[in-house]
Wavefront OBJ file of the C-alpha trace (Angstrom):
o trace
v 4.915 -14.904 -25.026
v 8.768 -14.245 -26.075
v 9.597 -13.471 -30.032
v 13.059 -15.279 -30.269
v 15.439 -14.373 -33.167
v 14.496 -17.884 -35.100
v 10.713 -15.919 -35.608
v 12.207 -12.616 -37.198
v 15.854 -14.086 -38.907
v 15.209 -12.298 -42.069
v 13.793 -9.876 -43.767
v 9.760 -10.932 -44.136
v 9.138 -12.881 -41.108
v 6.640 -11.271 -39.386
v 5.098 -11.858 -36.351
v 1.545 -10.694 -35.614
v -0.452 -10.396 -32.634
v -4.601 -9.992 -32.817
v -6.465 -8.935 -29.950
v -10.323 -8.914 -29.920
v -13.662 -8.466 -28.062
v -13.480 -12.349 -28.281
v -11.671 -15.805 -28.721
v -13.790 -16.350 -31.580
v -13.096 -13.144 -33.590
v -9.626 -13.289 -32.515
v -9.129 -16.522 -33.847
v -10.452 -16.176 -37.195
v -8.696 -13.224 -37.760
v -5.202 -14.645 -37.988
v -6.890 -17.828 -40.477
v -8.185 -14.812 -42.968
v -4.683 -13.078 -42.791
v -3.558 -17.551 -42.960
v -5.207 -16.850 -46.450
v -2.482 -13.662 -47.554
v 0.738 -15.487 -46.671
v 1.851 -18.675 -45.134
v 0.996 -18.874 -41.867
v 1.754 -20.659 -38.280
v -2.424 -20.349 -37.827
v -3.229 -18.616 -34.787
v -2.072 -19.575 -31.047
v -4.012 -20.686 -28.339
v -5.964 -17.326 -26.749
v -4.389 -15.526 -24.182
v -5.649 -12.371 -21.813
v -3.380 -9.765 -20.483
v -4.347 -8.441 -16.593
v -5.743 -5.037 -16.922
v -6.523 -4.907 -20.689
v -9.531 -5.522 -23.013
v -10.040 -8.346 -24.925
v -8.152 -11.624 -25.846
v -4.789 -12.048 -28.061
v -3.987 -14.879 -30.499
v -0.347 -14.562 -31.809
v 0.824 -16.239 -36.023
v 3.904 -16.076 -37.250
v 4.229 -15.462 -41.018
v 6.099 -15.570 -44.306
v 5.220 -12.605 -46.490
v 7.513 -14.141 -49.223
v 5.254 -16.903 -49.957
v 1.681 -17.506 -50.794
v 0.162 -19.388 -48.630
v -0.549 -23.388 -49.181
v -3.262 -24.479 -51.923
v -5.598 -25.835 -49.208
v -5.627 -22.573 -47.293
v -3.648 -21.490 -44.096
v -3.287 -23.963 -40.829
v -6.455 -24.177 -38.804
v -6.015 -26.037 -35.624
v -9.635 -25.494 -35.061
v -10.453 -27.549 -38.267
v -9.140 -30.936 -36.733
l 1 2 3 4 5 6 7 8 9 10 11 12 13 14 15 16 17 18 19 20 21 22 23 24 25 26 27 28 29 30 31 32 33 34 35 36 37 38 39 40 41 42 43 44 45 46 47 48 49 50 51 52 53 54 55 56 57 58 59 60 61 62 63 64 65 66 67 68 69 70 71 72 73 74 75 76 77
């Protein structure tokens, strides 16, 4: 997955990657950081050849607080 210039065009964009034991963990580790700034919510899982675990990527805005009902969760639909 490419981080293009749109992601990290000013000072506090941030991108972050989690990688875990599991999709699971993985996943609701980038909604809990959803709850510290606004948030993309995390990616669909991903695996890289040769390393542990699974990846989930969120893009962020640590200028602003995240939305009153909480980060995006795709997995709440």
């Amino acid at each position: 997955m490419e981080i293009s210039q749109e992601h990290l065009r000013e000072p506090g964009l941030v991108v972050i990657d989690v990688t875990a034991a599991d999709e699971e963990t993985a996943r609701q580790a980038a909604v809990e950081l959803g709850g510290l700034w606004l948030s993309s919510g995390p990616s669909a899982p991903w695996r890289t050849p040769g390393q542990p675990g699974v990846t989930v990527r969120a893009y962020a805005d640590l200028r602003r607080a995240p939305l009153a009902s909480g980060s995006f969760d795709p997995g709440a639909a």
